[in-house]
Biotite code that builds the C-alpha atoms (Angstrom):
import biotite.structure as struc

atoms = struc.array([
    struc.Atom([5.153, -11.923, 7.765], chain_id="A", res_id=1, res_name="UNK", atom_name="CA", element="C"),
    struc.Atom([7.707, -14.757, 6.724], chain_id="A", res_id=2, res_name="UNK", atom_name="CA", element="C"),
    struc.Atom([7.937, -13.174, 2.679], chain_id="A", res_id=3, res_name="UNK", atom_name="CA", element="C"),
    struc.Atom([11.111, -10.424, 2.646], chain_id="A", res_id=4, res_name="UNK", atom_name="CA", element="C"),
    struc.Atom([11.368, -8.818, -1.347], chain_id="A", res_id=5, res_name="UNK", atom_name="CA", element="C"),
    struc.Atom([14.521, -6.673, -1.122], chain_id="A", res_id=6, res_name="UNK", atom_name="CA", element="C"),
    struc.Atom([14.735, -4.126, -3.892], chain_id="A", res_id=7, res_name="UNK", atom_name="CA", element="C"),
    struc.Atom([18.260, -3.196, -4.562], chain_id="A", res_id=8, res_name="UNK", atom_name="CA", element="C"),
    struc.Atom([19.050, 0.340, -2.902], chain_id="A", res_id=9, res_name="UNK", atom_name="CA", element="C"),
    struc.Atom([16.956, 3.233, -5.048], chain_id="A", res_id=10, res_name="UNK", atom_name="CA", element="C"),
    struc.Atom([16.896, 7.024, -4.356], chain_id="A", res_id=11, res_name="UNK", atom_name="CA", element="C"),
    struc.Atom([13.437, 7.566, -5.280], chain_id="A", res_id=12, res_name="UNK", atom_name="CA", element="C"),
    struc.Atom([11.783, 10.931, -5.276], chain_id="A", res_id=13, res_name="UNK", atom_name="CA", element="C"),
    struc.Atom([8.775, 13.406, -4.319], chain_id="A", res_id=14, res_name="UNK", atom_name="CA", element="C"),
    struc.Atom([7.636, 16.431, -6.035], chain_id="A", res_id=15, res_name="UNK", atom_name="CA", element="C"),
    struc.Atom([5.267, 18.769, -4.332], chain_id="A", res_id=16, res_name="UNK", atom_name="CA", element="C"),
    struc.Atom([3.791, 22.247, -4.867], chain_id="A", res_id=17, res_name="UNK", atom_name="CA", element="C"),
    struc.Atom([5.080, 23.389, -1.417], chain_id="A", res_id=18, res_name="UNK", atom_name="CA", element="C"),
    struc.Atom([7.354, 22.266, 0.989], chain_id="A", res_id=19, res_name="UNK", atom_name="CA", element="C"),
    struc.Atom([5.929, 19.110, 3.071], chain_id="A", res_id=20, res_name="UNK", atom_name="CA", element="C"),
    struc.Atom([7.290, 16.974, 6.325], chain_id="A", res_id=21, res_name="UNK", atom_name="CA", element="C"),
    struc.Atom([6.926, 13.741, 5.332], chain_id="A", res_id=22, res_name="UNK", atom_name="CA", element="C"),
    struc.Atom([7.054, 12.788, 9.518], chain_id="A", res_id=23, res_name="UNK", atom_name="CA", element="C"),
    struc.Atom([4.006, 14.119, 9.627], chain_id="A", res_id=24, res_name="UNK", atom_name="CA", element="C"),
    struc.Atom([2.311, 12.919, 6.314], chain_id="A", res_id=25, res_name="UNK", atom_name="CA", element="C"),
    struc.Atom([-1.476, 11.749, 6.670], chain_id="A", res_id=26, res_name="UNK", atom_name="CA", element="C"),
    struc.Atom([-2.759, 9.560, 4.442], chain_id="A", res_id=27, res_name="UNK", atom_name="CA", element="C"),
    struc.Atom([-6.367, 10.329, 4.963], chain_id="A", res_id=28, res_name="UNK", atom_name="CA", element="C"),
    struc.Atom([-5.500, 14.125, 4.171], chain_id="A", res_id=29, res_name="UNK", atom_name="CA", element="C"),
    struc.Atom([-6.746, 14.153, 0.327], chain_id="A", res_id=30, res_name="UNK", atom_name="CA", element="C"),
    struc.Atom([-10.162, 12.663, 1.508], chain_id="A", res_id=31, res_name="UNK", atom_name="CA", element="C"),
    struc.Atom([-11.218, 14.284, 4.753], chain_id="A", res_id=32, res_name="UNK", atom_name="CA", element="C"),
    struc.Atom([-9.450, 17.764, 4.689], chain_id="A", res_id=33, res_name="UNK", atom_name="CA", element="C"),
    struc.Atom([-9.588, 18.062, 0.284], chain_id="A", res_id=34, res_name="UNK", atom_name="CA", element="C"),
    struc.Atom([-12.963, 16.683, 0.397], chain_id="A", res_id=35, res_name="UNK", atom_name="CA", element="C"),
    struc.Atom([-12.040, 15.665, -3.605], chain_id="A", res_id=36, res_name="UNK", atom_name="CA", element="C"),
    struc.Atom([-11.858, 11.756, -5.481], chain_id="A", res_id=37, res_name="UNK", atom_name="CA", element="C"),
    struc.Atom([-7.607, 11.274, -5.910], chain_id="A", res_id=38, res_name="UNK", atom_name="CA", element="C"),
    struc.Atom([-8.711, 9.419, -8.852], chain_id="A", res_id=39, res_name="UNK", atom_name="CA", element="C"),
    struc.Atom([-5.457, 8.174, -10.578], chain_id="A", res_id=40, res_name="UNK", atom_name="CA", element="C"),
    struc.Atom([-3.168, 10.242, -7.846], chain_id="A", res_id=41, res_name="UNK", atom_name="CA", element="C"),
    struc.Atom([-3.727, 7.185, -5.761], chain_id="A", res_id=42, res_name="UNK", atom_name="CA", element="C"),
    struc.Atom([-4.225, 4.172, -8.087], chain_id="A", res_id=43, res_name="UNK", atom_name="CA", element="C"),
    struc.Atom([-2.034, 2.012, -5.951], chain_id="A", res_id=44, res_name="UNK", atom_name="CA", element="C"),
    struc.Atom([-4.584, 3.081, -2.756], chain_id="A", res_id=45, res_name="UNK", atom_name="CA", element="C"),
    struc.Atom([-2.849, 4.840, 0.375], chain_id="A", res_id=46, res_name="UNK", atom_name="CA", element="C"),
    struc.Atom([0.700, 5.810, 0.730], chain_id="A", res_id=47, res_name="UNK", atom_name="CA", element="C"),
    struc.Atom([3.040, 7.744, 0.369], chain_id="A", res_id=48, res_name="UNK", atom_name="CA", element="C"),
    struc.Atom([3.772, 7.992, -3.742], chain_id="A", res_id=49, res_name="UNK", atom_name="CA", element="C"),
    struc.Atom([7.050, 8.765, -5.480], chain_id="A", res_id=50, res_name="UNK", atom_name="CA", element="C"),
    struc.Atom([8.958, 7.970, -8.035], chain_id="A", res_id=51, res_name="UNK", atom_name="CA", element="C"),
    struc.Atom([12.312, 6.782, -9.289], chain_id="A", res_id=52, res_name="UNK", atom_name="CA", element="C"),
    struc.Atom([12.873, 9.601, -11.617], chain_id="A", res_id=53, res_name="UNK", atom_name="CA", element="C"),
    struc.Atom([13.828, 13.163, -10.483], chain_id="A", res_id=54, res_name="UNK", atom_name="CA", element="C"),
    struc.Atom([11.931, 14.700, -13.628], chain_id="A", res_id=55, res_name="UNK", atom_name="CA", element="C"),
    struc.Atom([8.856, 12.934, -13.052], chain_id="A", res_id=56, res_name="UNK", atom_name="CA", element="C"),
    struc.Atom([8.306, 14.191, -9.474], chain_id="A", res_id=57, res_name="UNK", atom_name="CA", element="C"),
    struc.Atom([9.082, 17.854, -10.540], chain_id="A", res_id=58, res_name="UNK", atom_name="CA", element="C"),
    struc.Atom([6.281, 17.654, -12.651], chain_id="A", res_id=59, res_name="UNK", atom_name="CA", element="C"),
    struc.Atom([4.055, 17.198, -9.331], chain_id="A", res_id=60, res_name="UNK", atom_name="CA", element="C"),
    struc.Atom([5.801, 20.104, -7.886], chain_id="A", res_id=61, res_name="UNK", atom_name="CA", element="C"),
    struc.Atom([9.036, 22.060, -7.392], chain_id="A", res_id=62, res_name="UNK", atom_name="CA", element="C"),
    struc.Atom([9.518, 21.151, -4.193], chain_id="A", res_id=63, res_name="UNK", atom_name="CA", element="C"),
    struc.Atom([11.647, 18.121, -5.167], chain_id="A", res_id=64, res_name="UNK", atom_name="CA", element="C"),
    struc.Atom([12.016, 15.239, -2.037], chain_id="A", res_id=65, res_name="UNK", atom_name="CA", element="C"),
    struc.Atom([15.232, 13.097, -2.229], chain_id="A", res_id=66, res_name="UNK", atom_name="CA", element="C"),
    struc.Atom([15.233, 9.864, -0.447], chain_id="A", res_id=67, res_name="UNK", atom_name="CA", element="C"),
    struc.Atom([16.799, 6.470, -0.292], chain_id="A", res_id=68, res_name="UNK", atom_name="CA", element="C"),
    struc.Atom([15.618, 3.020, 0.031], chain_id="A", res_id=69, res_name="UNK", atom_name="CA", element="C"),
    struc.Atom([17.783, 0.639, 1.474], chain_id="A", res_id=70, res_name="UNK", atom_name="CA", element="C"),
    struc.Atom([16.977, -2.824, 2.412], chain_id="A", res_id=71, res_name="UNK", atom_name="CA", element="C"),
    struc.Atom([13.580, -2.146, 2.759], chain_id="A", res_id=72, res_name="UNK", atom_name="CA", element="C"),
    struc.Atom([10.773, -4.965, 1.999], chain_id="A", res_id=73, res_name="UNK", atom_name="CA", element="C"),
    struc.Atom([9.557, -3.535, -1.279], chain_id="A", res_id=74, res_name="UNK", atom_name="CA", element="C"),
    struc.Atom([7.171, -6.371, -3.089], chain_id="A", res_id=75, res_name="UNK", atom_name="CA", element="C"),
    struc.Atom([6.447, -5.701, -6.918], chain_id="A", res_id=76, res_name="UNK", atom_name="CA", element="C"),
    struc.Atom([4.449, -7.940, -9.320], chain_id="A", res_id=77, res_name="UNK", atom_name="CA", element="C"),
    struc.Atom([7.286, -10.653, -9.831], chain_id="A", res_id=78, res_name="UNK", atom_name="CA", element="C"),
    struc.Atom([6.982, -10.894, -5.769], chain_id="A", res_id=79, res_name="UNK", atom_name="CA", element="C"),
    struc.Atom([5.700, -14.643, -4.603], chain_id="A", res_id=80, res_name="UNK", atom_name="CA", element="C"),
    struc.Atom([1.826, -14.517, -4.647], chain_id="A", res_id=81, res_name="UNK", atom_name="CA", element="C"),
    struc.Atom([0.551, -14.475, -0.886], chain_id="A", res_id=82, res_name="UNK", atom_name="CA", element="C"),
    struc.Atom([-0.507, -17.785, 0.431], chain_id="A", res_id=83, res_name="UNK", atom_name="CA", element="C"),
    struc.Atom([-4.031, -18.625, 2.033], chain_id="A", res_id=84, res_name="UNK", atom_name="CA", element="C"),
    struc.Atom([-1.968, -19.275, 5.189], chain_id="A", res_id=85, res_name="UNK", atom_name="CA", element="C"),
    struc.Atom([-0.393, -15.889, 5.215], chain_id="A", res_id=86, res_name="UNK", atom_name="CA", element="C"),
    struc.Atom([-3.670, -13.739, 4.449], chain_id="A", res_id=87, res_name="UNK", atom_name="CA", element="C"),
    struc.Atom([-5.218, -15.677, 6.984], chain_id="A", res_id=88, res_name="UNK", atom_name="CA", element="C"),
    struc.Atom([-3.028, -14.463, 9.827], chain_id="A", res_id=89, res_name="UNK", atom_name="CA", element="C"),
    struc.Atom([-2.464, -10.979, 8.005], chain_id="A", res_id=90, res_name="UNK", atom_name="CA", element="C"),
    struc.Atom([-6.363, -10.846, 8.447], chain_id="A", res_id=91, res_name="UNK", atom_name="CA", element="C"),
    struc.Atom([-6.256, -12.167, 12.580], chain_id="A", res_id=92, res_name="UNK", atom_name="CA", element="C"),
    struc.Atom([-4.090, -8.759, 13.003], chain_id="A", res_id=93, res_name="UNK", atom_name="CA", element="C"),
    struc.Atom([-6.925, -6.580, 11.168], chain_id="A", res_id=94, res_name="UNK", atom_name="CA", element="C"),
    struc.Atom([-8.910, -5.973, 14.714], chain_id="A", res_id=95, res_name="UNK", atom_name="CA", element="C"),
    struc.Atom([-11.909, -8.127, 15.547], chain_id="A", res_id=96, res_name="UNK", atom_name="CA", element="C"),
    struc.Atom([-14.800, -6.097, 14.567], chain_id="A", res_id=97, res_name="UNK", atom_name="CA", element="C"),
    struc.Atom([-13.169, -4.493, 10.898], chain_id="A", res_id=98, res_name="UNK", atom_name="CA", element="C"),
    struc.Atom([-12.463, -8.588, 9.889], chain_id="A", res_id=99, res_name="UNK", atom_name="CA", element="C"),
    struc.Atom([-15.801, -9.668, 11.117], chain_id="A", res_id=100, res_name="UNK", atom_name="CA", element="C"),
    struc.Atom([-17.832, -7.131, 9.031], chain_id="A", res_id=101, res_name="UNK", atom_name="CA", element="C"),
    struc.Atom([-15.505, -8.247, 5.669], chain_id="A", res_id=102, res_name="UNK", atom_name="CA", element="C"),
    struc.Atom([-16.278, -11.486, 6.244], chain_id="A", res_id=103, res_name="UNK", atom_name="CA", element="C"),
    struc.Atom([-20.064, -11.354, 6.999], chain_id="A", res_id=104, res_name="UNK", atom_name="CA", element="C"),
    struc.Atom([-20.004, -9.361, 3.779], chain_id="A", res_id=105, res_name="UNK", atom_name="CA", element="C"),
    struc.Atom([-19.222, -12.499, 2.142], chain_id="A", res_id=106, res_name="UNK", atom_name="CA", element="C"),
    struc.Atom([-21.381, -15.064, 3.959], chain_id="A", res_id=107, res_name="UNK", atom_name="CA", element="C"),
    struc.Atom([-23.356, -14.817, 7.203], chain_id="A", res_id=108, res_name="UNK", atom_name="CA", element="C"),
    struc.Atom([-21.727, -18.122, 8.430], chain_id="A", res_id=109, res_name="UNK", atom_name="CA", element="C"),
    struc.Atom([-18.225, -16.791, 9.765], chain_id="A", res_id=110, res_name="UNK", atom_name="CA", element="C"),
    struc.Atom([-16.033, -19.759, 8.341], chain_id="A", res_id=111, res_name="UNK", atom_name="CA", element="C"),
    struc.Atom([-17.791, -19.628, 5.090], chain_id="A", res_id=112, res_name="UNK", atom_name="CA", element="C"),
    struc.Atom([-17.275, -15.941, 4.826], chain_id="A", res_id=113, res_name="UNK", atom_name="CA", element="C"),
    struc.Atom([-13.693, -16.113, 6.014], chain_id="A", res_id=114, res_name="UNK", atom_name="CA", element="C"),
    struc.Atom([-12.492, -19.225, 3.298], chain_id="A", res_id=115, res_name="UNK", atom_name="CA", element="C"),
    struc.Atom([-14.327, -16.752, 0.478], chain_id="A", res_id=116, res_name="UNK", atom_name="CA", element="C"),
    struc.Atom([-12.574, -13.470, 1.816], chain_id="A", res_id=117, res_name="UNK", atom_name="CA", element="C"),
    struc.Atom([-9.379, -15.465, 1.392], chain_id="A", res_id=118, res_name="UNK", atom_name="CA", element="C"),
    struc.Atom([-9.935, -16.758, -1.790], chain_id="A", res_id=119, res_name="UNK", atom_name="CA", element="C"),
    struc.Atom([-10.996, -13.625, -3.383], chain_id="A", res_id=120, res_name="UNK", atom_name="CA", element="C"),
    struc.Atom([-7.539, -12.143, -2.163], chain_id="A", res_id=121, res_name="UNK", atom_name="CA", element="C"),
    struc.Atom([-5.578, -15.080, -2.969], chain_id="A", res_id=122, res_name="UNK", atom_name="CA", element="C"),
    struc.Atom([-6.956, -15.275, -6.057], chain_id="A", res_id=123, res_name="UNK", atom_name="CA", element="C"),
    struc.Atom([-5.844, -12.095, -7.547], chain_id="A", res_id=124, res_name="UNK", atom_name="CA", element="C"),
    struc.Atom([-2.731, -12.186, -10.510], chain_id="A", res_id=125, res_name="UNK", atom_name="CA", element="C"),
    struc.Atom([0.080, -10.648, -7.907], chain_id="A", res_id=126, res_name="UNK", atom_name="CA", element="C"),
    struc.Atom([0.451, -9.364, -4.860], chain_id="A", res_id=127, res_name="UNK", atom_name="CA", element="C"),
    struc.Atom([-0.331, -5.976, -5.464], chain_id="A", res_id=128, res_name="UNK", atom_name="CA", element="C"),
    struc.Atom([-3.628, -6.539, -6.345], chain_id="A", res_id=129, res_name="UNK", atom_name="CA", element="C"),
    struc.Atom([-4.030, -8.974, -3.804], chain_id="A", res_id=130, res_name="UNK", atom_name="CA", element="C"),
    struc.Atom([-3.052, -5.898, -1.153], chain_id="A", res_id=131, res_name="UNK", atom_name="CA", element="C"),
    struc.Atom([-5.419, -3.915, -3.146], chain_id="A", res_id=132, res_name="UNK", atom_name="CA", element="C"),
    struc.Atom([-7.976, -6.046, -2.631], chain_id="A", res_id=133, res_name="UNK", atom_name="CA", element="C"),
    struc.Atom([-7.545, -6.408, 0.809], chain_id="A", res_id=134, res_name="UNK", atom_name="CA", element="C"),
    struc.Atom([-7.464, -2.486, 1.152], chain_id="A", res_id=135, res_name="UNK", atom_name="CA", element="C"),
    struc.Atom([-10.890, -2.731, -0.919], chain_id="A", res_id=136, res_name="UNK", atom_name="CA", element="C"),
    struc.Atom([-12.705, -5.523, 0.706], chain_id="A", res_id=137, res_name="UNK", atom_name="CA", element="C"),
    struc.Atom([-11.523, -4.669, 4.421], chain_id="A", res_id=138, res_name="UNK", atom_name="CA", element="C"),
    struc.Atom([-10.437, -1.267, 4.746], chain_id="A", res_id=139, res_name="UNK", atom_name="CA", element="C"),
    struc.Atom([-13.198, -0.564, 1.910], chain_id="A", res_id=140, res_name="UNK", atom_name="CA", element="C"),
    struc.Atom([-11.328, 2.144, 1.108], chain_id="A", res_id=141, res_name="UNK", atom_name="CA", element="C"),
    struc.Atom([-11.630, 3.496, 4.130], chain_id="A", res_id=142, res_name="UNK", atom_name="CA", element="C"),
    struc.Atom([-8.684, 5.128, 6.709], chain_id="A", res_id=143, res_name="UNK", atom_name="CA", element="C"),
    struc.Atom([-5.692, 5.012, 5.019], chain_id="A", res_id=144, res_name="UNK", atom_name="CA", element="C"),
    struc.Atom([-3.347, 5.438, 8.024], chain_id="A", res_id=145, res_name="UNK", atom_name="CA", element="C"),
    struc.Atom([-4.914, 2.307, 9.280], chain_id="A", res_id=146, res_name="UNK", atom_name="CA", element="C"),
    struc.Atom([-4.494, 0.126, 5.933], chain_id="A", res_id=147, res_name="UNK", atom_name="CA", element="C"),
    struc.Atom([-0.653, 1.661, 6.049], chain_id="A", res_id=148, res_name="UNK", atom_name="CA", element="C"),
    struc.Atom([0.016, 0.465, 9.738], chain_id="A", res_id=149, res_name="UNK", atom_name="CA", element="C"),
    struc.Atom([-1.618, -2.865, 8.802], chain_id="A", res_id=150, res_name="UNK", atom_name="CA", element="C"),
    struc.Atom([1.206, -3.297, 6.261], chain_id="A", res_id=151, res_name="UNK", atom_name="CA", element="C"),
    struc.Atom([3.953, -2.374, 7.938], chain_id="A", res_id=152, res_name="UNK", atom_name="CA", element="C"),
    struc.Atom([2.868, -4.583, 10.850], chain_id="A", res_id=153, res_name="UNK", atom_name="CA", element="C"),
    struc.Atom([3.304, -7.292, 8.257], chain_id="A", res_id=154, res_name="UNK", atom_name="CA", element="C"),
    struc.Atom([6.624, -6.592, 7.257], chain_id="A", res_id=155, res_name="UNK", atom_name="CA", element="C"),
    struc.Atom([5.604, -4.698, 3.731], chain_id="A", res_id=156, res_name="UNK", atom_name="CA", element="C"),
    struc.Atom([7.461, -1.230, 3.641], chain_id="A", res_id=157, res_name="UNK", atom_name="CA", element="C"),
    struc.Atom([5.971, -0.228, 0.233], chain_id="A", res_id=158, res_name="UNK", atom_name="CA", element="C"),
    struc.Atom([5.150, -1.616, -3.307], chain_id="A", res_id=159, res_name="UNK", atom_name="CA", element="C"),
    struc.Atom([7.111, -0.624, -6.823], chain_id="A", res_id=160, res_name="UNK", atom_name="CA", element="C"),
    struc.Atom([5.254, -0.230, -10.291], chain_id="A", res_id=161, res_name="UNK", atom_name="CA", element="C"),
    struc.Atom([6.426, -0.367, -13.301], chain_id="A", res_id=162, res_name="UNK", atom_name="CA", element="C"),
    struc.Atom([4.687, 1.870, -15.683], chain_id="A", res_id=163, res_name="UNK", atom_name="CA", element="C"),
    struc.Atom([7.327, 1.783, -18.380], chain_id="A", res_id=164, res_name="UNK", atom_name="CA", element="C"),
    struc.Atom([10.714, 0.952, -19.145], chain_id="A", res_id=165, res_name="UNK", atom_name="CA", element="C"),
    struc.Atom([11.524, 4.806, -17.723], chain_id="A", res_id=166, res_name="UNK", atom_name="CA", element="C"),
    struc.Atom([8.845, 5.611, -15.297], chain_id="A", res_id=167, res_name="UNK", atom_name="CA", element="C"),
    struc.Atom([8.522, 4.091, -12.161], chain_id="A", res_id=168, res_name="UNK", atom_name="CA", element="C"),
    struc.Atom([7.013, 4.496, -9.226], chain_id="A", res_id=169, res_name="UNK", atom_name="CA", element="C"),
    struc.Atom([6.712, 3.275, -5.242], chain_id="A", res_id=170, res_name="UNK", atom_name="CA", element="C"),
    struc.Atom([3.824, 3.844, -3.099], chain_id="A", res_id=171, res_name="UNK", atom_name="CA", element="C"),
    struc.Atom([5.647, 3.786, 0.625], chain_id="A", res_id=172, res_name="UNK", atom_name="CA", element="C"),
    struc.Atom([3.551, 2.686, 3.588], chain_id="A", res_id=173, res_name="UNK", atom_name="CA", element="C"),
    struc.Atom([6.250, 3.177, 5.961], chain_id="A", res_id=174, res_name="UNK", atom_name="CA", element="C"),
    struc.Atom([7.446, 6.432, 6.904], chain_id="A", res_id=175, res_name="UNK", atom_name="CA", element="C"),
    struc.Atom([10.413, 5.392, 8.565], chain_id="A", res_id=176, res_name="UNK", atom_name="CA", element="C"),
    struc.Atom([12.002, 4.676, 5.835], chain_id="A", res_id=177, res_name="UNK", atom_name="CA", element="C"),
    struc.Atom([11.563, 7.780, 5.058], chain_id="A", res_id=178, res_name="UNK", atom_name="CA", element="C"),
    struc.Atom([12.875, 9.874, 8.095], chain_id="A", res_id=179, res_name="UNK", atom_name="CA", element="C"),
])
């Protein structure tokens, strides 16, 4: 992926009821292993979640992670939109079989399907919700380890929300940013 967003350099932070290792962090944890719905704990869909205030995350947990992002590719809502050209070849690196069911989901004639599948992603307001509707209509929610190695094999290291002027948060999908 051509699009780099550089955030300036943020220590963002992790709070946690006990002590994790974020090398070995899974994703798909809170849904297999938890068996429970992470409702609003994972609005943003799979990642790794903190946040750019220290208070905040201690009110996850005491166990307080400090980290720091530093030129990593960190897209937010101002980011450029993606284009029809760069979905397209985000999707060719999806695996045969995963793309092929999203797009007969959308039309039983394969070029049909793919041109709506695009469009319904390109469509979207931002490019956070146009990765979160690529995580719903082709990871359908489905293996977030997968969806989080599909991003950083197109360049995207994490997103950043802004909730309010004070709270802030970034979902990271790539952990080696994080080691």
């Amino acid at each position: 992926m051509d699009m780099k967003i550089y955030r300036t350099a943020q220590e963002i932070y992790r709070g946690d009821p006990s002590p994790i290792d974020l090398a070995d962090f899974d994703a798909d944890y809170g849904r297999k292993e938890l068996g429970k719905d992470l409702g609003s704990s994972a609005a943003w869909g799979p990642g790794i979640y903190f946040t750019g205030q220290k208070d905040i995350a201690e009110m996850y947990g005491p166990n307080v992670t400090k980290k720091f992002l530093k030129n990593s590719n960190i897209l937010t809502k101002q980011s450029p939109l993606f284009s029809y050209d760069q979905v397209g070849k985000m999707l060719d690196g999806v695996g045969q079989n995963k793309v092929e069911e999203a797009i007969f989901n959308w039309d039983e004639d394969y070029n049909i399907g793919r041109r709506l599948l695009i469009n319904s992603i390109i469509n979207e307001d931002n490019p956070l919700d146009q990765i979160m509707n690529i995580w719903a209509e082709v990871f359908y929610h489905q293996d977030p380890n997968a969806f989080m190695d599909f991003m950083v094999k197109n360049g995207i290291d994490g997103i950043f929300i802004q909730k309010a002027e004070d709270e802030t948060y970034y979902v990271i999908y790539n952990k080696e940013l994080l080691i």
